[in-house]
C-alpha positions in Angstrom: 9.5 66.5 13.1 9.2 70.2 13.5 6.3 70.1 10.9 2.9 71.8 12.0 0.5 68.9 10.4 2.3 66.7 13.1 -0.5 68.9 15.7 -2.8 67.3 13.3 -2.4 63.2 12.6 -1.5 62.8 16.1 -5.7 63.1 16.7 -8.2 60.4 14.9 -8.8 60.6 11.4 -10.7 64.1 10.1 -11.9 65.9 7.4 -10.1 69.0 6.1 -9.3 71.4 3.0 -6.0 72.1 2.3 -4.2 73.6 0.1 -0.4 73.5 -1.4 2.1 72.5 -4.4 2.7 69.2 -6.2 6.1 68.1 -4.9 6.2 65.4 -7.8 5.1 64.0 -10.8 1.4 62.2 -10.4 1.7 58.3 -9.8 -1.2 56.7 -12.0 -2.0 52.9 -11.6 -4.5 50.7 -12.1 -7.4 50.8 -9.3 -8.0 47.1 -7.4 -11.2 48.4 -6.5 -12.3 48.7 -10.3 -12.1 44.9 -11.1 -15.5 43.4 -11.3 -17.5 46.6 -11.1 -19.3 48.9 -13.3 -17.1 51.7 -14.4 -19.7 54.5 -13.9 -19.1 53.6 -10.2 -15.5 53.3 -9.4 -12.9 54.8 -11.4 -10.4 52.2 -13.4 -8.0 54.4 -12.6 -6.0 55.9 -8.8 -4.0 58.8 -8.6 -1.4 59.3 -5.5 -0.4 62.8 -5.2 2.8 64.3 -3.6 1.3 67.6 -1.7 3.5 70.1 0.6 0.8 71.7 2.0 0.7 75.4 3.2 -2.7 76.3 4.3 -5.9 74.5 6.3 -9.3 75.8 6.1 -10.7 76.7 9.4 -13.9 78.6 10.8 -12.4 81.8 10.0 -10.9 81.0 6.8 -7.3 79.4 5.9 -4.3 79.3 8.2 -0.9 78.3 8.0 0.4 74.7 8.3 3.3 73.0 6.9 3.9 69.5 5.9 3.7 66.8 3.4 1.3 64.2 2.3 0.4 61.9 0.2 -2.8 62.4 -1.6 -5.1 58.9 -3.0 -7.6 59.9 -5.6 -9.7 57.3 -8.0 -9.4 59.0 -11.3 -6.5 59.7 -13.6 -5.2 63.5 -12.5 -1.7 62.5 -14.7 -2.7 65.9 -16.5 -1.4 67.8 -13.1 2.6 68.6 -12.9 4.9 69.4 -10.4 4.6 72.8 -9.3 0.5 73.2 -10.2 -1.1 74.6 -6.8 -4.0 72.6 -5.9 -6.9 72.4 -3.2 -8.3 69.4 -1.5 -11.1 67.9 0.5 -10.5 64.8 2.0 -10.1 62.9 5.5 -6.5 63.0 6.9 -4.8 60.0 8.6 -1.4 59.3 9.7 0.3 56.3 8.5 -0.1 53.2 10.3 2.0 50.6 12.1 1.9 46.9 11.4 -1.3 45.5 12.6 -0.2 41.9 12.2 2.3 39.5 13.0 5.6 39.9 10.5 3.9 42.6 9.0 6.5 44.8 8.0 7.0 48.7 9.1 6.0 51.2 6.2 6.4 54.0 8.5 10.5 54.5 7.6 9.9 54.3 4.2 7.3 57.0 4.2 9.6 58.8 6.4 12.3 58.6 4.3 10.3 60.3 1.5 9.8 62.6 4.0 6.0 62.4 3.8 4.2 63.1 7.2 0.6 61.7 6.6 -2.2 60.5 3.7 -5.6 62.4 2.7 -8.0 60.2 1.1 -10.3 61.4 -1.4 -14.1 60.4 -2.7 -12.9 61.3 -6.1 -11.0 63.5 -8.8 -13.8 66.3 -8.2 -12.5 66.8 -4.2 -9.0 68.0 -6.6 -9.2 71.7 -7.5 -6.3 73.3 -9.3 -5.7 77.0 -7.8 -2.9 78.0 -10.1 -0.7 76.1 -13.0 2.7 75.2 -12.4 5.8 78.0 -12.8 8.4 74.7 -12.9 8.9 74.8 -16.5 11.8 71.9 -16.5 9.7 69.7 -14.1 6.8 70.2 -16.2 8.4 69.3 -19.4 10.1 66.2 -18.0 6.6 64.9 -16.6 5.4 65.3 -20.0 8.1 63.5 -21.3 7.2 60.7 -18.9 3.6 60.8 -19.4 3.5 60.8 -23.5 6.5 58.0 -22.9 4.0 56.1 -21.0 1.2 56.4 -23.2 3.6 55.7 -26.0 4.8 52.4 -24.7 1.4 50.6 -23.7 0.3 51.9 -27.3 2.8 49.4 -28.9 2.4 46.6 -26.4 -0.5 44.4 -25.6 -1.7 43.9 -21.9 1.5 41.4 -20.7 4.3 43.1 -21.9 3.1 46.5 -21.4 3.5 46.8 -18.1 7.0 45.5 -18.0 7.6 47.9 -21.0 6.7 51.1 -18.7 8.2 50.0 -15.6 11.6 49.1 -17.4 11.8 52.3 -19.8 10.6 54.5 -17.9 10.4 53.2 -14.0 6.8 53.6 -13.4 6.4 49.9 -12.0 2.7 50.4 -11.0 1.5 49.4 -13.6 2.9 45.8 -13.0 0.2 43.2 -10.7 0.6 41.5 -8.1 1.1 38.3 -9.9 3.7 39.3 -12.4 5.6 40.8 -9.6 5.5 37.6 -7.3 7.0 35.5 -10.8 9.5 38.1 -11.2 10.7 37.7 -7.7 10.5 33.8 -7.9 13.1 33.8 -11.1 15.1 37.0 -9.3 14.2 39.3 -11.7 12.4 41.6 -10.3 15.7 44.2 -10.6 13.8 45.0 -14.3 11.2 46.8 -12.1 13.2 49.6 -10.4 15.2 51.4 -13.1 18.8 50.7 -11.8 22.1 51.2 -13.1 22.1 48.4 -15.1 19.3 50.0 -16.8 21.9 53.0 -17.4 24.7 51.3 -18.4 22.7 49.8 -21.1 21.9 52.5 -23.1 24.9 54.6 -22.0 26.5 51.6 -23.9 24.0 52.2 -27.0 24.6 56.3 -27.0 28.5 55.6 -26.8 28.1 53.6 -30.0 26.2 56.0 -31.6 29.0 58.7 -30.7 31.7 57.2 -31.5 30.3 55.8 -34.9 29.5 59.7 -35.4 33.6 60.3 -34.5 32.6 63.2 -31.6 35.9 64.3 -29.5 36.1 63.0 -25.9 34.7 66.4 -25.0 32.0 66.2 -26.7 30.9 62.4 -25.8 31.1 63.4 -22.4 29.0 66.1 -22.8 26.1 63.9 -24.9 26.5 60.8 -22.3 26.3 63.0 -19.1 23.1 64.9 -20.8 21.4 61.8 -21.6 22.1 60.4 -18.3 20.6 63.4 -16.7 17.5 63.7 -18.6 17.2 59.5 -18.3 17.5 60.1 -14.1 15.0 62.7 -14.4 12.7 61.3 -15.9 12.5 57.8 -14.3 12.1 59.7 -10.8 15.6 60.4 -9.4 15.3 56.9 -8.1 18.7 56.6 -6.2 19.9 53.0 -7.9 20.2 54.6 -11.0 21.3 57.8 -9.6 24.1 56.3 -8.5 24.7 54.6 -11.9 24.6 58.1 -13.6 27.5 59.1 -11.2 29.5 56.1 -11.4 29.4 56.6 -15.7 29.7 60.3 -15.5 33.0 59.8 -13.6 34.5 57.2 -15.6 33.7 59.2 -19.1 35.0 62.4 -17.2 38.4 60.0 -16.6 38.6 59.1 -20.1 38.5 63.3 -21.2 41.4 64.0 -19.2 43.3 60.4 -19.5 43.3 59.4 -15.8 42.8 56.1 -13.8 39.3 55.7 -12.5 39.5 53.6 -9.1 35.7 52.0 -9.3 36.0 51.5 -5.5 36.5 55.0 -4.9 34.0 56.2 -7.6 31.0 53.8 -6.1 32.3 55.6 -2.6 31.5 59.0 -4.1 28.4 57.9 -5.0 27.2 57.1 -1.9 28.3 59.9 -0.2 26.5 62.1 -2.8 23.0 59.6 -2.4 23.8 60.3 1.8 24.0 64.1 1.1 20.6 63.8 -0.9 18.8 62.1 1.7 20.6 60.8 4.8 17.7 58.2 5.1 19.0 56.5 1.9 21.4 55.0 4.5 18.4 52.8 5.6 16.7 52.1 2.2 17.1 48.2 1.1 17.0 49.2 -2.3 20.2 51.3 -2.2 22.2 48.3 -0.1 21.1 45.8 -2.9 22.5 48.3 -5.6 25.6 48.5 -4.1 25.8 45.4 -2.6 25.0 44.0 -6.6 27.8 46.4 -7.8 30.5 45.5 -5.5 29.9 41.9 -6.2 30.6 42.7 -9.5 33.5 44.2 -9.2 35.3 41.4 -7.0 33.7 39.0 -9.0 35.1 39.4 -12.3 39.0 40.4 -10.9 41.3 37.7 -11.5 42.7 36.1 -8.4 45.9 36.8 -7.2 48.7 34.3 -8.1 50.3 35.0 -4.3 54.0 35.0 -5.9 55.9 36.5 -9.0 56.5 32.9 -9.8 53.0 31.6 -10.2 52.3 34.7 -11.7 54.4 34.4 -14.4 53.5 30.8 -14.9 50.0 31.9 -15.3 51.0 34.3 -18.0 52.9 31.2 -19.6 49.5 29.9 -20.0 48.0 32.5 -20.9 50.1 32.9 -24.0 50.1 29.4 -24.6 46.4 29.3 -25.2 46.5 32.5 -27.4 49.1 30.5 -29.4 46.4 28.0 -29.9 43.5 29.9 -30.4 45.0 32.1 -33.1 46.2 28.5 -35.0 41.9 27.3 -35.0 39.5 28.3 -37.2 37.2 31.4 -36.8 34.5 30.1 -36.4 36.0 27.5 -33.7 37.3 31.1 -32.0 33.7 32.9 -32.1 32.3 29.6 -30.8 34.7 29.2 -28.0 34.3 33.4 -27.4 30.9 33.4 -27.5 30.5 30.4 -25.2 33.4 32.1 -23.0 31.0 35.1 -22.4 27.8 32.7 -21.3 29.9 31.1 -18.7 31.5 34.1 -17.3 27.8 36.1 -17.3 26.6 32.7 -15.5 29.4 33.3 -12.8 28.8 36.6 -12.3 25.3 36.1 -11.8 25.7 33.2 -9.7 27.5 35.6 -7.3 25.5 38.6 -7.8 22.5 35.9 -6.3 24.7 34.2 -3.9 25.6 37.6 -2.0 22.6 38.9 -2.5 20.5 36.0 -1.1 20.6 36.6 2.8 19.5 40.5 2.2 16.7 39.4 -0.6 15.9 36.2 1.5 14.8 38.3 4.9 13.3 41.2 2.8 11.1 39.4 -0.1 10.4 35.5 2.3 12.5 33.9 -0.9 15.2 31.9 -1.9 15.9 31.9 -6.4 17.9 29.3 -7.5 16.5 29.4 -10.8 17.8 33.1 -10.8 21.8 32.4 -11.9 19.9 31.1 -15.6 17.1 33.0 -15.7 19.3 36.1 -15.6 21.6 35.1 -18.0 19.2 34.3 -20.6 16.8 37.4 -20.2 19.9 40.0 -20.6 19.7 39.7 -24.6 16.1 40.5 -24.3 17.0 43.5 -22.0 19.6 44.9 -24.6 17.1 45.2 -27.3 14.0 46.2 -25.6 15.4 48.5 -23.4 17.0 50.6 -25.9 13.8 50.1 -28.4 12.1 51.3 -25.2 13.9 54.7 -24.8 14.1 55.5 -28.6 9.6 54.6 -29.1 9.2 57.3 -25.9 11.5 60.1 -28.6 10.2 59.3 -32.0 6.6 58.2 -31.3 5.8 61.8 -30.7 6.2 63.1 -34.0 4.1 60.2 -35.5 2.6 56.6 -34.2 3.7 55.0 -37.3 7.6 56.0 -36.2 7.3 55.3 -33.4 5.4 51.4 -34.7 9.0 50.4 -35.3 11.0 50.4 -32.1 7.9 50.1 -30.2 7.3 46.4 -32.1 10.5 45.3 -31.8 10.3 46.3 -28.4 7.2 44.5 -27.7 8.7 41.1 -29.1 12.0 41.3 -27.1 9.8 42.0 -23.8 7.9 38.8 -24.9 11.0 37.0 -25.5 11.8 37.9 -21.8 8.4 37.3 -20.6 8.6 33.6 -21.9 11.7 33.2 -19.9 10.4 34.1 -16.6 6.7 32.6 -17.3 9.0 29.3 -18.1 11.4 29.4 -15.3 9.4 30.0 -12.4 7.8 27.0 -12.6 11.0 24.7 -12.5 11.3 22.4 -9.8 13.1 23.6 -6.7 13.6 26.9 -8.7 12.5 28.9 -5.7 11.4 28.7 -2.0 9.1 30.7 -0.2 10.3 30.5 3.3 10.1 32.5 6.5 12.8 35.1 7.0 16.1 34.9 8.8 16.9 37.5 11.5 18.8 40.2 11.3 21.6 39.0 13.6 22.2 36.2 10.9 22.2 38.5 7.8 24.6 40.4 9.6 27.0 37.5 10.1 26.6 36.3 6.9 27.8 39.4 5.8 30.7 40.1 8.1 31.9 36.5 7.4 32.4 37.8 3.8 33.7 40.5 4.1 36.5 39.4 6.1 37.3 36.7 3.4 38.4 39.2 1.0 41.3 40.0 3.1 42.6 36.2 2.2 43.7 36.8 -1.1 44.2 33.0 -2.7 42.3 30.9 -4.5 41.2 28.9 -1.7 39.4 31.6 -0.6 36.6 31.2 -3.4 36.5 27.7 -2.3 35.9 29.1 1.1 33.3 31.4 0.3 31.5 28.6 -1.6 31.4 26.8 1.2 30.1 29.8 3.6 27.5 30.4 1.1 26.0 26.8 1.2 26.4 26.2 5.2 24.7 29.4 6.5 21.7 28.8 3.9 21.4 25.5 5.4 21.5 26.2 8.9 19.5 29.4 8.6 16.7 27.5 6.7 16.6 25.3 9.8 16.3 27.9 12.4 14.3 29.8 10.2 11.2 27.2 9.5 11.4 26.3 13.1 7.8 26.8 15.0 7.3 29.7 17.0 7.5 27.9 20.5 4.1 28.1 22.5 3.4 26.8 26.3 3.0 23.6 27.0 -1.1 22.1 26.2 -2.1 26.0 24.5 -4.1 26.2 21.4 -3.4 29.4 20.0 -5.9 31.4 18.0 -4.2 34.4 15.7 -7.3 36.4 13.5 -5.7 38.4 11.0 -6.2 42.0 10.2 -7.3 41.4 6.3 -9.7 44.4 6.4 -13.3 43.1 5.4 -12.6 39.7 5.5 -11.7 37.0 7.7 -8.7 34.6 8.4 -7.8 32.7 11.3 -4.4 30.6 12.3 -5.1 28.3 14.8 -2.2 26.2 16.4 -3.0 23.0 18.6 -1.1 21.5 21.0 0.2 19.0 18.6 1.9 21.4 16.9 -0.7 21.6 13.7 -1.7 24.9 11.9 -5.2 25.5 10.9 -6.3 28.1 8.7 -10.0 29.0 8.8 -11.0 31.1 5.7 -8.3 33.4 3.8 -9.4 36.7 1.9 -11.0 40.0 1.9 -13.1 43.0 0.0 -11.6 44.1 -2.7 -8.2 41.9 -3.3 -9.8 40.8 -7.5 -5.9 40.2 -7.7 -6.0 37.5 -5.2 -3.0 38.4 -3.1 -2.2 36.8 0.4 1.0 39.4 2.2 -0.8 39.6 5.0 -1.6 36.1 6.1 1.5 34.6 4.3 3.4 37.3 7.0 1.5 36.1 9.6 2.5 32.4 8.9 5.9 33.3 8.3 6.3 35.1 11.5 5.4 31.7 13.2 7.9 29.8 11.2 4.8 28.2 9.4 5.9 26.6 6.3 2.8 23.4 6.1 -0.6 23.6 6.8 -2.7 20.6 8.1 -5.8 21.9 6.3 -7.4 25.5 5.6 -11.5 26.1 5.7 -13.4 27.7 3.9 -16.4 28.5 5.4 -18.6 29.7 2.2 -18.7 31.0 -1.5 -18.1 34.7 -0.8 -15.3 35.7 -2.0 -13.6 38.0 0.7 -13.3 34.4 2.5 -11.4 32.5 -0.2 -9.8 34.6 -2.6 -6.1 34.4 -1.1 -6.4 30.6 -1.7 -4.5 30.3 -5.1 -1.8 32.8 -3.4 -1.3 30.5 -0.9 -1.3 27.3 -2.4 2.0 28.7 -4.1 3.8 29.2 -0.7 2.7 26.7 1.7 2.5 22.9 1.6 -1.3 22.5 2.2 -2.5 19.2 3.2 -6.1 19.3 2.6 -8.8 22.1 1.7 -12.4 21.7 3.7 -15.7 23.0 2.2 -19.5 22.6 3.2 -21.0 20.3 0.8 -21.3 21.9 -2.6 -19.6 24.9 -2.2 -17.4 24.5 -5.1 -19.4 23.2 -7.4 -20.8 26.5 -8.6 -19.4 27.7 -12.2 -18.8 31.4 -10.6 -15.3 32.3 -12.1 -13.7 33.0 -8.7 -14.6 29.4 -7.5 -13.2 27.8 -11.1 -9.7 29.5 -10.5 -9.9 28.1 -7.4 -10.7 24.8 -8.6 -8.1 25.1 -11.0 -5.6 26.2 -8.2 -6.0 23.2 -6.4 -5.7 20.8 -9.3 -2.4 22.6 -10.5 -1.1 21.7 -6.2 -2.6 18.5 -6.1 -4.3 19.7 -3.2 -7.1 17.2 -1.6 -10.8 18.8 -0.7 -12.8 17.2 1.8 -16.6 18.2 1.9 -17.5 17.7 5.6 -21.3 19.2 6.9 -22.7 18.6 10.6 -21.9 15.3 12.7 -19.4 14.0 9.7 -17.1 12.6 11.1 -13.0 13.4 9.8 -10.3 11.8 11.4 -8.1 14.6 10.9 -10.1 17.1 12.5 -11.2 15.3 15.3 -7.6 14.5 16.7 -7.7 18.1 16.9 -10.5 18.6 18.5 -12.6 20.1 16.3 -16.3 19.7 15.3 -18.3 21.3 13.0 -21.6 22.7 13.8 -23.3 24.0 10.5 -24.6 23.3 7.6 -26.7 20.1 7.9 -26.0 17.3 5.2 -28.5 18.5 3.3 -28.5 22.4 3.7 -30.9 24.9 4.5 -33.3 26.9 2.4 -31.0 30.1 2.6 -28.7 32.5 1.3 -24.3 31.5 1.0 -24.5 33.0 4.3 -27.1 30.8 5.6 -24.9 27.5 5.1 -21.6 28.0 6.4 -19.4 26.2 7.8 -19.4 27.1 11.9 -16.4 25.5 13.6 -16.0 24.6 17.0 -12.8 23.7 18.5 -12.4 23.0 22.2 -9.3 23.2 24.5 -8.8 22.9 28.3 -12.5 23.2 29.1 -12.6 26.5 26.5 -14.9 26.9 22.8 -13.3 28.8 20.2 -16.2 29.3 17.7 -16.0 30.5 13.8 -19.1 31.3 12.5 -17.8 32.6 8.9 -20.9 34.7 7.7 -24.3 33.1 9.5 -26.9 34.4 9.2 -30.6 33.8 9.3 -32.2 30.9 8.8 -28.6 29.0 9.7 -28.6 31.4 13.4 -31.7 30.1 14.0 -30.5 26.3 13.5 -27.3 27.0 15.4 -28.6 28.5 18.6 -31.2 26.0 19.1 -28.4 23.7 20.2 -26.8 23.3 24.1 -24.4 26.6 24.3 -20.7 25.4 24.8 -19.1 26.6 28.1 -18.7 29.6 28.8 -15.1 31.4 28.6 -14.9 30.7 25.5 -14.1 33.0 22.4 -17.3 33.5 19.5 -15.9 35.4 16.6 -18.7 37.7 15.8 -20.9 36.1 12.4 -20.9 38.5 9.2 -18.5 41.0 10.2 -20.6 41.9 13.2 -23.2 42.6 10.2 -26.4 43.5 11.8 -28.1 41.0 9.7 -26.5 38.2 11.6 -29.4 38.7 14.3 -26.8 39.7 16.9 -29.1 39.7 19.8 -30.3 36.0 19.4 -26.9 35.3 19.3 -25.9 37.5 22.1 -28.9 36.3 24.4 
């Protein structure tokens, strides 16, 4: 707070020159902007750049300032490492609240990276480096990362190498929209953030390797802590697998000197240590699912108490009794019954890992996985090779490609393996539900309602929590898809902030959502988080029909995104519009065969039943068109209310304003959406006049 730069983003946005050091290693990802255009005129590549800043330029040269920001460039800087001294021209903005309806509040989580504002750049010329870096460890750990990356996607093909980066290595930007949205449907989306599981995994591998080599306990502890270290470093310090690191280090440290390690009181240490690091951490979502996931497992696979000596030693009865008669069968009957043993009890634990995690992942991520507790279970033996393959392809591929061809194949094929799970099991019916979110004050109860089972130590208890599980998710799912109330006889009229685009909710009285036109400039990857937010916030989980006023495609391109999480009854187009073989209109086409989704072609005085219950007419295009431009023909919408016009125009522009405004001008008091953006092309003042 006490930062000088805070003087600065409190004003409108402005040009400046800074200079300062790289705080971090360069973030490199794929540009959206790149799809569809030529590459001599948008980079394929975006740089984000962590910068504490020490100097501004003003009229009499530089002067002090202090502060930190984050830097977007188009162009691959992934050369630059932490420490490197750098100047750059750009125009400075703070960061900005939500600016829709359930939008969620990026502000903490910039805060808690302790960054103060963004500079955005033309390109990777407005970078100048002023003087290398003097970090020699940073430095050789980012190039550890970077040669890893490159390493990885040169063994992989486009699918799995993604996945290969962000799980080896924990540089998830690589990763699009939509394999991120079927990674979250099946509850796998942990293999993004690099998490202790991660860890544990090849902490497991290395402690094979050791002891097969027959190093002393001092030793081992000294090669797993090391590895564990380097592994923390170079994934980003991320505070998931940080915390794993500390949990290990702990227990091998036990092991040296032949003391108990209590795993409650080690996790508790590690999150003292993560509070110490950053106090924020305290806040962060992706810490309480880590040790949320963690604790689960711990509880989880503990036997119950028996409640007496008596039943206790009855249970041991049994116990021996069925050692008796596994040791009498065969051993192949024993490895059967073992191996199907250790399915059922990974099943269990993952069926509580995604019970307890639900309410948290549920009001964060607008989803509900069933399909998680299997799809879990059968990607882990997928994780165990690749992940390892992974880690040794970034060491050996170095030296030589061809030694690194080995792991990095086998790799490949067990992310494939993986990829066929979750590209199977997202599509299972009733697998998952997108669904507006619960609020916080039910979370919390769920929460406090289970933690103060585990003071009833019986076997009941389970029963109990079963049961707790299943009734909140039901009655939470009620409240939750409820309709955001609205006064008596209102039509309400929401336009969403989508940038250069447009998109419209419009509730009638009769308790119906509209949705006129869904996309923007510049989304080629077809995502929908801000209008899916806005009709989550509203309870919204159905939609009575969505227009699209014409074939440009920052007016449909959300469509397929949202076909996936709302129940659309009907889709309505001028006549023709998508009968064009443009590519963006046949995966649209293709979308709404795949949902069984109706489209209704509807033009000037047509007549819809649907529509007109609502009140609704449309204006524009003709039957038969007009001699014009996309533009020209679309689909103008007029709704009436109370004595009040509500007008949608989409893009019109002449010859279709010419055709529009020779007809009788509704009421006025109304609302007109301005045509085309408020593009002066739209022939503003014949509308206007």
């Amino acid at each position: 707070r006490s930062a000088t730069i805070n003087d600065l983003i409190n004003q409108s946005p402005q040009p400046v020159v800074v200079r300062g050091e790289l705080e971090a290693m360069v973030s490199l990802r794929p540009n959206p902007l790149a799809r569809g255009r030529r590459r001599d005129q948008v980079s394929p590549w975006q740089s984000q750049l962590t910068l504490a800043i020490d100097q501004r330029r003003v009229a009499g040269g530089f002067e002090s300032i202090d502060g930190t920001v984050l830097v977007y460039v188009d162009g691959d800087l992934s050369r630059l490492r932490p420490g490197d001294r750098i100047e750059v021209y750009g125009w400075l903005r703070r960061f900005e609240g939500p600016t829709n309806p359930g939008e969620p509040d990026l502000r903490p989580t910039y805060r808690r990276r302790y960054l103060h504002a963004r500079i955005e750049t033309k390109n990777a010329s407005s970078v100048t480096v002023l003087e290398t870096s003097r970090r020699p460890i940073a430095s050789a750990i980012t190039s550890i990362a970077t040669s890893g990356r490159e390493s990885l996607l040169r063994h992989t093909d486009q699918q799995t190498g993604a996945l290969a980066v962000a799980l080896v290595i924990g540089q998830r930007e690589f990763v699009d929209p939509q394999t991120r949205d079927s990674l979250l449907a099946t509850g796998t989306a942990h293999l993004l953030s690099v998490s202790g599981m991660h860890l544990a995994i090849l902490v497991l591998v290395v402690a094979w390797g050791v002891s097969a080599l027959g190093l002393q306990p001092v030793s081992r502890l000294v090669v797993i802590v090391s590895i564990s270290a380097l592994y923390v470093a170079v994934t980003g310090g991320r505070p998931p697998v940080l915390r794993a690191a500390i949990l290990i280090s702990i227990l091998v440290l036990s092991t040296c000197f032949r003391r108990t390690s209590q795993p409650l009181n080690t996790l508790g240490v590690a999150g003292i240590v993560l509070i110490l690091i950053n106090p924020m951490n305290v806040f962060a979502v992706g810490v309480h699912l880590s040790f949320l996931a963690v604790v689960t497992l711990m509880l989880a696979g503990r036997p119950v108490a028996p409640g007496s000596m008596t039943a206790e030693l009855e249970q041991q009865r049994r116990d021996g009794f069925q050692t008796l008669l596994a040791a009498s069968s065969s051993s192949w009957v024993r490895n059967a019954k073992g191996l199907m043993r250790f399915f059922v009890q990974m099943a269990w634990l993952s069926a509580c890992v995604t019970a307890i995690s639900m309410p948290l992942v549920w009001s964060q991520f607008h989803l509900i996985s069933l399909v998680s507790v299997v799809t879990n279970v059968m990607v882990w033996a997928g994780l165990m090779v690749a992940l390892p393959m992974g880690v040794l392809t970034v060491i050996v591929d170095p030296i030589h490609s061809w030694i690194g061809a080995f792991p990095g194949t086998i790799c490949h094929y067990a992310l494939r393996y993986m990829w066929w799970v979750i590209d199977w099991t997202k599509d299972w019916p009733g697998g998952h539900f997108w669904l507006p979110a619960p609020n916080l004050w039910c979370v919390v109860l769920f929460y406090a309602v289970m933690a103060v089972s585990l003071f009833w130590r019986s076997r009941n208890a389970r029963w109990f929590r079963c049961g707790w599980v299943i009734t909140w998710g039901l009655v939470t799912c009620w409240l939750a898809t409820r309709s955001a109330e609205m006064p008596p006889d209102t039509l309400e009229a929401t336009f969403i902030d989508v940038g250069h685009g447009t998109s419209v909710i419009v509730r009638t009285p009769d308790e119906k959502v509209w949705l006129y036109d869904c996309g923007r400039m510049g989304n080629a990857l077809g995502t929908s988080r801000d209008i899916d937010t806005a009709l989550w916030s509203l309870g919204v989980t159905n939609l009575s029909g969505v227009f699209l006023s014409h074939a440009d495609t920052d007016h449909y391109n959300a469509l397929p995104a949202l076909l996936e999480r709302f129940r659309v009854e009907m889709v309505i187009t001028p006549p023709g519009m998508l009968a064009t073989n443009d590519e963006p209109l046949t995966e649209i086409r293709s979308a709404l065969l795949h949902q069984g989704v109706s489209v209704r072609e509807i033009a000037a005085g047509a007549g819809v039943p649907e529509i007109e219950q609502a009140s609704m007419s449309v204006l524009h295009p003709p039957p038969e068109g007009i001699d014009g431009s996309d533009n020209a023909n679309s689909l103008v919408l007029r709704i009436d209310h109370a004595g009040k016009t509500l007008l949608l125009p989409g893009d019109l522009e002449p010859p279709g304003t010419d055709v529009l405004i020779s007809r009788s001008r509704p009421p006025s008091g109304g609302i007109l959406m301005a045509p085309h953006h408020g593009s002066l092309s739209m022939n503003a003042s014949a509308v206007w006049s």
